[in-house]
N, C-alpha and C positions, 0 to 999 in steps of 0.2 A: 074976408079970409086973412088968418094973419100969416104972414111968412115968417119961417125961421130962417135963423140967420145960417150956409152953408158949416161956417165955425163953430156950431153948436155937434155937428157931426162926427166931428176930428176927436175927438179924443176916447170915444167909444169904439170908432172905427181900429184905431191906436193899440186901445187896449185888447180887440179880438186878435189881433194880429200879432201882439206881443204872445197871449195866450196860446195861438196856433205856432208859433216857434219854438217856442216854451215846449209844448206837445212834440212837435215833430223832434225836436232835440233830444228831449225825452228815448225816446222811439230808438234815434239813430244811438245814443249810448247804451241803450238796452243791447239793442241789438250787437253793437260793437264790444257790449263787454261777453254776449254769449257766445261770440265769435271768438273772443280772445281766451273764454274759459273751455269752448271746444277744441280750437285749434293750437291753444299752446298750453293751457294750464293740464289738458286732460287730452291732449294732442296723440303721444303714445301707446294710449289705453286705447282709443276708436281706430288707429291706424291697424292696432294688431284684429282689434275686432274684424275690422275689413278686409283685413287681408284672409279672415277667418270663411270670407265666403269666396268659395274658387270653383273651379269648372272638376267634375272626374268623368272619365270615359265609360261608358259600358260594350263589354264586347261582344256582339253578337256572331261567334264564331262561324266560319266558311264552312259549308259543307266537300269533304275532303272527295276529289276525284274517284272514281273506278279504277281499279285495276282490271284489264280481262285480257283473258288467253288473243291465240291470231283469228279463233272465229267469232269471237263478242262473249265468250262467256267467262262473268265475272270469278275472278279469283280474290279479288278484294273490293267489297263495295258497302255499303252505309244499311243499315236496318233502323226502320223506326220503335224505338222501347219508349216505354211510362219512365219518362225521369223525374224524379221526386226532387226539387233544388232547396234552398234555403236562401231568405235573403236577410245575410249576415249585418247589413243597416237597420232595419227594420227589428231583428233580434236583439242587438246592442242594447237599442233605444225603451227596452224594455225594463221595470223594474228591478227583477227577478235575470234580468240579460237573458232572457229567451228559456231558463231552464225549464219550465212549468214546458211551453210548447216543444222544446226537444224530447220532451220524457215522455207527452201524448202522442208525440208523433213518433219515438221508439218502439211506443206498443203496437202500433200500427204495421209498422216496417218488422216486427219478429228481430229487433235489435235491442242492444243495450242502450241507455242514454248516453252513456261513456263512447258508444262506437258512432253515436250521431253529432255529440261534440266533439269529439276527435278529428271526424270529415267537415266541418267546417273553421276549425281554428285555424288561424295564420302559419305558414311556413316560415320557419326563421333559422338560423345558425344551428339554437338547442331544441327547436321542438321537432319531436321524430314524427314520419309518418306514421297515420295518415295524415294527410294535411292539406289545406290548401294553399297553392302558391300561385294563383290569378289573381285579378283586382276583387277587393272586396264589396265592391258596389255592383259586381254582377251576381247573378245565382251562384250559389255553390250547391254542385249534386251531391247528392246523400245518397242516393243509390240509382244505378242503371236499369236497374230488374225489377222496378215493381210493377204487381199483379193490377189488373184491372178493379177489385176489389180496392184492394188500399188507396188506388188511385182516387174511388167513388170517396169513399170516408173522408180523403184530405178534402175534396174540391165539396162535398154538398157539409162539409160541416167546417165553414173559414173562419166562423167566430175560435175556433178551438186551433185552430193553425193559421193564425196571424201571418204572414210571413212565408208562408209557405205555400209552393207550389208543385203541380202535378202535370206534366204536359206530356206531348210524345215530342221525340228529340232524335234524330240522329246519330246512330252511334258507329263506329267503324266494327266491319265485320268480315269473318275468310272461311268462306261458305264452304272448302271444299269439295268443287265439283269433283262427283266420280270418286271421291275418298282422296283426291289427289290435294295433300294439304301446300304442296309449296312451298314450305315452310323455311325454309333457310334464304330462296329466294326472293321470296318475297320482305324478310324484316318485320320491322313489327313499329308500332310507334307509341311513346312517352311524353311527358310535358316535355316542355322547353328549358334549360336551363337560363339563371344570369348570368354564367358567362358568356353562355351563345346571343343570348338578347343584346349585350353589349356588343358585343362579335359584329353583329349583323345592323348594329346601330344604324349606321351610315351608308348602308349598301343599299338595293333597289329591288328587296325584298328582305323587309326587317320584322322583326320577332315582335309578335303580341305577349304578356303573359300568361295568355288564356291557350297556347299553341299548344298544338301534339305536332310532334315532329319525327321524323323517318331513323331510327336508329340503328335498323344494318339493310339488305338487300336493296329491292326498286326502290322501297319506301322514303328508304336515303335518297337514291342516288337522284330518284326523281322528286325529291319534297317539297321545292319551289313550285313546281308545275302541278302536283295535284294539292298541295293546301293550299291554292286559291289564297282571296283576300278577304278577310273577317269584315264583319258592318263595326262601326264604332256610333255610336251617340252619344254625344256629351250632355254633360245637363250642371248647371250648377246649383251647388249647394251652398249652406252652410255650415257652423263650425259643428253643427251638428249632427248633419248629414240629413239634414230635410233638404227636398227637392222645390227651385224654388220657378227652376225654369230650363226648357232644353233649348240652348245654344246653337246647334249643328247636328245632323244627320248623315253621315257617310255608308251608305249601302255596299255592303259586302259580294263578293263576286264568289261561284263556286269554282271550286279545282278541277283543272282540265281533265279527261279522262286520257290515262296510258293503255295504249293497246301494247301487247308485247308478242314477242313470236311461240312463246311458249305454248303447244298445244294440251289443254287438259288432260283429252282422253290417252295420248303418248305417258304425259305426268303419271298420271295415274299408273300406266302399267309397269313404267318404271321405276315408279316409287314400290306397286307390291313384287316385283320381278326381285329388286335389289336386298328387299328385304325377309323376301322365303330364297332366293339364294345364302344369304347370309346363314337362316334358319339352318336349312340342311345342310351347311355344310360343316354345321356346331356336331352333327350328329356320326360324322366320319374321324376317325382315329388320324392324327398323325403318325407317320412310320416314325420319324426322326423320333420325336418328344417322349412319345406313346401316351400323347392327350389328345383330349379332343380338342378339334382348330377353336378355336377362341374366334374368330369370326367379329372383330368388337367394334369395327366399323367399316364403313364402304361408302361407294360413291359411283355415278354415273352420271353422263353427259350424252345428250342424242343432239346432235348438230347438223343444220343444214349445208353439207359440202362446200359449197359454190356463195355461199354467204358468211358464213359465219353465224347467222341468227341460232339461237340456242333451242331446243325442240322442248327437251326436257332436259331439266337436272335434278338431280337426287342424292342427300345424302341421308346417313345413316350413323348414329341412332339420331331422331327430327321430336320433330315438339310441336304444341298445337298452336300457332299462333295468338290463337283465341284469349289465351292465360292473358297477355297483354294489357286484352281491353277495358278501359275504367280503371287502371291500377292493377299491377300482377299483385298477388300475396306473397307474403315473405316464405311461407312452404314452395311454394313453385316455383320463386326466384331459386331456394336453395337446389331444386333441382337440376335446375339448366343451369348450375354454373356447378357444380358437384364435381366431382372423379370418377363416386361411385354412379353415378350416369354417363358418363364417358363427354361430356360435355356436348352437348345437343346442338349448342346457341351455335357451334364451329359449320361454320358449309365446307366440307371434305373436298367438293370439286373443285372449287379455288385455293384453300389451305390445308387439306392435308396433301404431305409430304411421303414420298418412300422411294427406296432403291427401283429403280427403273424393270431392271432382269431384261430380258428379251424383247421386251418393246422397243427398246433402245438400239435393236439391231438396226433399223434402216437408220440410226447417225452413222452407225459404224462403217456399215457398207458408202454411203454416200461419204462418209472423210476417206476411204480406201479410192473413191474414184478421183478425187481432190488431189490425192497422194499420187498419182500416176499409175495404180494399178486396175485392170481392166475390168470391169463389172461381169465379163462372162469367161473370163480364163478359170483355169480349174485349180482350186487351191486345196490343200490338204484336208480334210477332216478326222485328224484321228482321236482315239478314243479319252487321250490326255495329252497335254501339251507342257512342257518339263521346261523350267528355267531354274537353274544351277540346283541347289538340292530341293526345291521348287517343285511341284508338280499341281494343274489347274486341268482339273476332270473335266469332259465334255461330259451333258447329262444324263444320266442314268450308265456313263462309260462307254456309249455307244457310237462307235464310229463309222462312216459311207464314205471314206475314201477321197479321192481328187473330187471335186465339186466348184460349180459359180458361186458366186455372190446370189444368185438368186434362190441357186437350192439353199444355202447357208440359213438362207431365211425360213424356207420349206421347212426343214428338220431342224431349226433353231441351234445348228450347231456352232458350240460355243470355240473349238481349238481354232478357226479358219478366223475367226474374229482375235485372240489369242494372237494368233502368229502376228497377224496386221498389226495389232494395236503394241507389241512391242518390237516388231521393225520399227514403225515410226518413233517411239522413243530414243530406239538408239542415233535412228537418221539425227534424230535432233540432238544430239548431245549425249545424252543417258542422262548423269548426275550431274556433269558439266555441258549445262544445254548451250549449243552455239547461238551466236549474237542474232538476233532474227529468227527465232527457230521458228516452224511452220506451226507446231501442236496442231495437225489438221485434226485429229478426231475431238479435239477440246472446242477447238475455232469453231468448227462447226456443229457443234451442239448448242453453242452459244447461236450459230446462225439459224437454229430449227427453231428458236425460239425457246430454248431451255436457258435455266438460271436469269429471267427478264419477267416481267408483268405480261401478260397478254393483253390488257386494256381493258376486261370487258368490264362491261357496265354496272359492278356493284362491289362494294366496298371492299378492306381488306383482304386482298388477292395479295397471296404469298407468292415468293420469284424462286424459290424451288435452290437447288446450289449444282453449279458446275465445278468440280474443284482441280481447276488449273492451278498453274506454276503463280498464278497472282492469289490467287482465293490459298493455294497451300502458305503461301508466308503470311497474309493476313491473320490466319488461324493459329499460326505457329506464335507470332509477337502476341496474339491475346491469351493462349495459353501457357505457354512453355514455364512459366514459375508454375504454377499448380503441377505438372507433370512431373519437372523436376522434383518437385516437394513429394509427389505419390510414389515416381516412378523406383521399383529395385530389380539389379540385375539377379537376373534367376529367377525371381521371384513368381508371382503367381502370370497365369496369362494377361490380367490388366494391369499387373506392376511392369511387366515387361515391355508391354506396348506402350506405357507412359515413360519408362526409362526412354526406348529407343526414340519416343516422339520428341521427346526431352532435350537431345545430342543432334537431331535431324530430321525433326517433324516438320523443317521448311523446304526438302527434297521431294522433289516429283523424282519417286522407284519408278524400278520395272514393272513391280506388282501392283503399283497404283494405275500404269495406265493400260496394262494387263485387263484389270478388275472392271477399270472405266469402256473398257472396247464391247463389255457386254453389260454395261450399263447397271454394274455392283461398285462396291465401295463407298466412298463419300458421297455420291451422285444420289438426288433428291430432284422429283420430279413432281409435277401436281398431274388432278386429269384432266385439266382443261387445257394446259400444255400438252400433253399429247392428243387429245382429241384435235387440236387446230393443227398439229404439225401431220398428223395422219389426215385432215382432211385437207390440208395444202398439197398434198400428196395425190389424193382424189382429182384434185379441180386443177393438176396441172402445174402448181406450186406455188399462189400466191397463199399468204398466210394472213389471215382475216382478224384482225380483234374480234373476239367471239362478241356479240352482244343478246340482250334479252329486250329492249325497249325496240319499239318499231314504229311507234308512232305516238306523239300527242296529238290530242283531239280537243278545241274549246270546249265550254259548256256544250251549247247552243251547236254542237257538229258542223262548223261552216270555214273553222277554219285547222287546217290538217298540217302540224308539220313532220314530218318522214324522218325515222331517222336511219338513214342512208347505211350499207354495210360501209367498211374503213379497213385498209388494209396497213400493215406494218410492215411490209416486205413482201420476198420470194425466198422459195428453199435456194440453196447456197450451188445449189448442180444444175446440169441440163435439162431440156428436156428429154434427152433420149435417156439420162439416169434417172431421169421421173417414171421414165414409161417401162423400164429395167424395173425398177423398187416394186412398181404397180404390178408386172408379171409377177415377181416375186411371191408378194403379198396372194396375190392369187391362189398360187400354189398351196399353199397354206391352208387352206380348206379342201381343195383335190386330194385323191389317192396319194395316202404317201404323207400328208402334209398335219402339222402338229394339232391342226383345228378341224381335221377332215370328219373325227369321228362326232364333231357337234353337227354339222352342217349335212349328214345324211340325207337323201332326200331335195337339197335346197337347187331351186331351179338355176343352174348358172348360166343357162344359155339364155334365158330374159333377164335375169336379174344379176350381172356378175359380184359376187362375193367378195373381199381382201379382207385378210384379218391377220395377226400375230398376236402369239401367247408369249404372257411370260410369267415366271417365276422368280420375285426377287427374294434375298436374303437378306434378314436383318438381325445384328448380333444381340443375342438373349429374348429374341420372339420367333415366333412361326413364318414360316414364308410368306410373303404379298403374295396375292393374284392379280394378274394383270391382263385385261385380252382388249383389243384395241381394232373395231372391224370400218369396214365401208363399204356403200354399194355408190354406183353412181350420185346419188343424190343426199344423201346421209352419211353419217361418221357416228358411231358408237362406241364410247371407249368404257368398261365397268373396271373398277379395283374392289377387293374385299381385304382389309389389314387383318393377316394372321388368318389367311382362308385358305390357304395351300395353292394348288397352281391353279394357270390362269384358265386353259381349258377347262380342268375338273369343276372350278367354286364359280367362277363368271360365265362360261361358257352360257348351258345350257339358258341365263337368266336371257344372255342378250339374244338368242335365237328367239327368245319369245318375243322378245321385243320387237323385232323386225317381222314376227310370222304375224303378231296384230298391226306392225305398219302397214304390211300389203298384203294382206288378207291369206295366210297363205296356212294350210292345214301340215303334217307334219311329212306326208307323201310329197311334196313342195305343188299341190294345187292351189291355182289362186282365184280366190271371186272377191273382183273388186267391192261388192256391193257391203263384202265386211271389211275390205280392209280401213283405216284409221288413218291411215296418211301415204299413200301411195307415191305420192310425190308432193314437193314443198308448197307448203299454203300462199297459193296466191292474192292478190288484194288485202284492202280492212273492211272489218265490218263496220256495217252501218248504222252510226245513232241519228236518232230523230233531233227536230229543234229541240225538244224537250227534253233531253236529255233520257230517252229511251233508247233499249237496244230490244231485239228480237233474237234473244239468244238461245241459241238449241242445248237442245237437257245432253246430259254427261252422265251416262250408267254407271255404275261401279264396277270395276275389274274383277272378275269374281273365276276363282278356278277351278277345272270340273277334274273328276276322276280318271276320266280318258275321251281321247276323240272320238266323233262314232266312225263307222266305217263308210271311206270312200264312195262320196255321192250319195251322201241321206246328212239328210238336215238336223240339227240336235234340237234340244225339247221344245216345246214350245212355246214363244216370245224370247228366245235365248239366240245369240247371235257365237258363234262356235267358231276361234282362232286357235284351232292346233293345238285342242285341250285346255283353251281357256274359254271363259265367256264375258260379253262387255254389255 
């Protein structure tokens, strides 16, 4: 065998080795110039590309709380409808950008194709609605309302609707128990804006742009606590908006449910009470005008005494909340914000405003006891009360002679309040008021809780005006050039009034505080201010923030927070001038008394009575109505603007209202078994885990022609309160 020699190896060996680095060099330059042509020659171009693929959120919106009355039955809650959506990615990414499937799916929907591109384009600075202003990676709804039928056609034929889907969805609803719409109370709700998104940026409950949020009553006041928290899933895409993977899932929470104390079947009667009072009393003449009352709004409040919780409120002329949902249309927005509809969107019982008239008597009496005079001495009552060439009629001219403070109230007579109201001015000065002056009957209107917010719980509540000696100079520097510019001596009766305002519109007169002692003149009142100052009156004299919320409730019912009455004070007097006002008030419907001939019939020895009428004036309209009652347990105060007095136009409504609270027919018999709320609702009702309630049905208020007679039952399945039926 021959051997080779090991050096016969070496240079083969050599040359593979040469060749293999040769190779791998190769390689590593390759590599290092693809490297340097990605990341720096063409470096910018892949940077933007990648940056082209990002995360977007989809929002799977919170199903929004319940609203319901104090026994579980909803006034605002969710119904399931066919929402038709559109998913505005998926359209884009179309040829044709989706038109072909917008225009198959118009004919479907009974729409134009213009009305179905229109619901899904972008919101922006210039494009009007309709529009969309959510993210565009979620559904956009096309319509709330479609049929079962269209729904088949989009979902069994998807080659033909790409894109498009058909599902059942949630939508906010106000069922109306009882015909009782709630409607000012309640609010209504709209998307979210970007200012409020910004707004709420950073706070610990921020704004999606897929939100409906609360734009006036609970809907407001409570919109944290019922929209809940929306689901989000991100998913990220491309520059193209293909889906390339989902990143994160965050599960949305539903809105707590608000119980509130409002009871339906009270709502209801007060909403039709206030509004066939209104009716009939379009159909009586005024003597002054010799027209018929215009009647062109009103308002009622039914409040729990001893709480403040709200029973029912009512204004008048209301609106169906309903218009809201999905988008109001531009006809029905013009509606509710018109003239010629008297402005609907307005809640009367928190903002509107009117001369007081004789409601306003127990400030007056209670600043006369403040003043050092005595609540049962006998004061004048005559038939006009005369300052310098001056003279201020008592009403209808009718005068009873020496009388208390308590009769003054009885027979609403005006000279006894007169005499009082300018003693005290002169006490204080007259036109040169002394340093410190007392102004008891201003002070204390200001202490009943007049010209201030009462607090309660929903938005834009107006503060009414008291106009003392500080409100008259405020008025006077905002005016006094336009006056002077209007104002001529001799001139017509508003030149005259703008001349003298002009020279000394910043003097608290005699006749201003004359006018203010029976609660005329500048003096502007709401009803929900006097419903609380009259039922501080009831309960003794603390004075309640009225409220309407009473309770949040989680999804899941387990966990409950209350929310507690809250007071703001006490009336400004004693008790034994609380218990003085109270007889007063009493009188008022006995023999004799301004309210007696509504109240015929009414059992006072179980049920005691208090009420006061009044009649206000306002220059170049019809009188206000005002009547303002209590039994132990409730406060009812109604106004009608431009209904004449307060007995004649509110009377009779609010007797109905208390005859279906406690059951009581028009002889004053009562069976509880019909009354509606006898006494204030105790407890909350009960949801299940599941977010169920077992809520009882709500009839509608329906009014019969006459009661039947005494001890016979009315038709049959018909429940009969003193000529009405529920």
């Amino acid at each position: 065998m021959t051997n080779i020699p090991e050096t016969g190896r070496t240079p083969r060996v050599q040359i593979r080795l040469v060749i293999i680095q040769v190779i791998v060099f190769s390689l590593l330059f390759t590599l290092g110039g693809r490297l340097w042509y990605l990341q720096i020659r063409n470096g910018d171009e892949y940077t933007d590309e990648a940056k082209s693929n990002h995360v977007q959120r989809v929002v799977h919106p919170a199903v929004r709380g319940s609203i319901l009355d104090a026994r579980g039955v909803p006034l605002a809650d969710n119904e399931t409808r066919l929402v038709v959506s559109a998913s505005r990615t998926e359209l884009m990414k179309m040829k044709d950008r989706g038109k072909g499937v917008m225009t198959r799916l118009a004919d479907v929907l009974d729409m134009t194709p213009k009305e179905v591109m229109d619901k899904i384009r972008l919101c922006d600075s210039q494009t009007p609605k309709p529009c969309w202003n959510g993210s565009p990676y979620q559904p956009i709804p096309v319509t709330l309302e479609a049929t079962t039928q269209q729904a088949l056609q989009i979902r069994e034929r998807p080659e033909d609707f790409p894109g498009i889907t058909a599902e059942p969805t949630a939508v906010r609803r106000y069922p109306a128990p009882g015909k009782a719409r709630t409607s000012q109370v309640l609010g209504y709700l709209s998307p979210v804006t970007d200012e409020e998104i910004q707004k709420a940026k950073d706070t610990d409950s921020p704004h999606l742009r897929s939100d409906q949020v609360g734009r006036s009553g609970i809907e407001r006041t409570y919109d944290k606590q019922l929209r809940g928290k929306a689901g989000v899933t991100s998913y990220e895409v491309d520059n193209l908006g293909r889906v390339m993977g989902e990143t994160e899932s965050d599960p949305g929470v539903p809105g707590s449910t608000l119980v509130t104390s409002i009871d339906a079947r009270v709502q209801a009667v007060a909403e039709f009470e206030l509004a066939a009072a209104m009716k009939e009393v379009r159909k009586t003449t005024d003597k002054i005008t010799g027209r018929k009352y215009e009647a062109d709004s009103g308002a009622v409040v039914v409040m729990e005494s001893k709480t403040g919780r709200v029973v029912a409120m009512a204004s008048q002329p209301d609106y169906d909340p309903n218009a809201w949902v999905g988008g109001i249309s531009a006809a029905d927005y013009a509606k509710l914000t018109s003239k010629s509809s008297n402005y609907p969107l307005l809640n009367r019982a928190i903002q509107g405003q009117a001369p007081a008239g004789s409601v306003f008597k127990v400030v007056s009496a209670s600043a006369a006891v403040r003043a050092g005079f005595d609540f049962n001495d006998k004061y004048l009552c005559s038939s006009s009360y005369s300052m310098g060439n001056r003279s201020f009629a008592n009403f209808e001219s009718q005068g009873h002679g020496p009388i208390t403070l308590g009769d003054a109230l009885k027979y609403s007579c005006n000279t006894v309040f007169y005499r009082l109201g300018h003693q005290e001015w002169q006490r204080d000065g007259g036109l040169k008021p002394k340093k410190g002056a007392h102004d008891w009957f201003y002070k204390t209107a200001h202490d009943f809780g007049f010209g201030s917010e009462t607090g309660i719980d929903v938005p834009n509540e107006v503060q009414g005006r008291i106009p003392d000696r500080q409100w008259k100079q405020r008025f006077w520097e905002a005016n006094k050039d336009a006056w002077c510019k209007q104002g001529k001596k001799g001139g017509t009766y508003v030149e005259q009034i703008a001349y003298e305002s002009c020279l000394e519109g910043n003097q608290l007169k005699a006749y201003d505080s004359i006018n203010f002692s029976i609660g005329q003149g500048d003096v502007l009142i709401t009803p929900i201010q006097l419903a609380t100052a009259y039922a501080a009156i009831s309960n003794g004299g603390t004075l309640f923030n009225p409220t309407i919320g009473k309770a949040v409730i989680s999804p899941d019912g387990k966990r409950i927070d209350e929310i507690k009455p809250r007071s703001h004070g006490r009336l400004p007097v004693g008790p034994e001038t609380v218990r003085d006002l109270d007889k007063g008030l009493r009188s008022v419907v006995e023999a004799g008394g301004t309210a007696a001939w509504r109240f015929g019939g009414w059992p006072q020895d179980k049920i005691p009575m208090h009420a006061k009428t009044g009649t206000a004036q306002v220059y170049g309209k019809q009188t206000t109505s005002w009547f303002a009652t209590y039994t132990k347990d409730f406060t009812i105060v109604m106004t009608i603007s431009q209904g004449g007095t307060g007995s004649g136009a509110s009377g009779p409504a609010v007797r109905n209202i208390y005859d279906a609270m406690y059951g009581l027919d028009k002889t004053g018999n009562q069976d509880l078994r019909r009354a509606l709320l006898p006494r204030p609702q105790a407890g909350l009702p009960k949801i299940d885990a599941d977010g169920s309630i077992d809520a009882p049905a709500v009839k509608p208020y329906v009014p019969l022609p006459e009661a039947p007679p005494t001890g016979q039952a009315g038709p049959p399945g018909e429940v009969w309160m003193g000529g009405r039926t529920l």
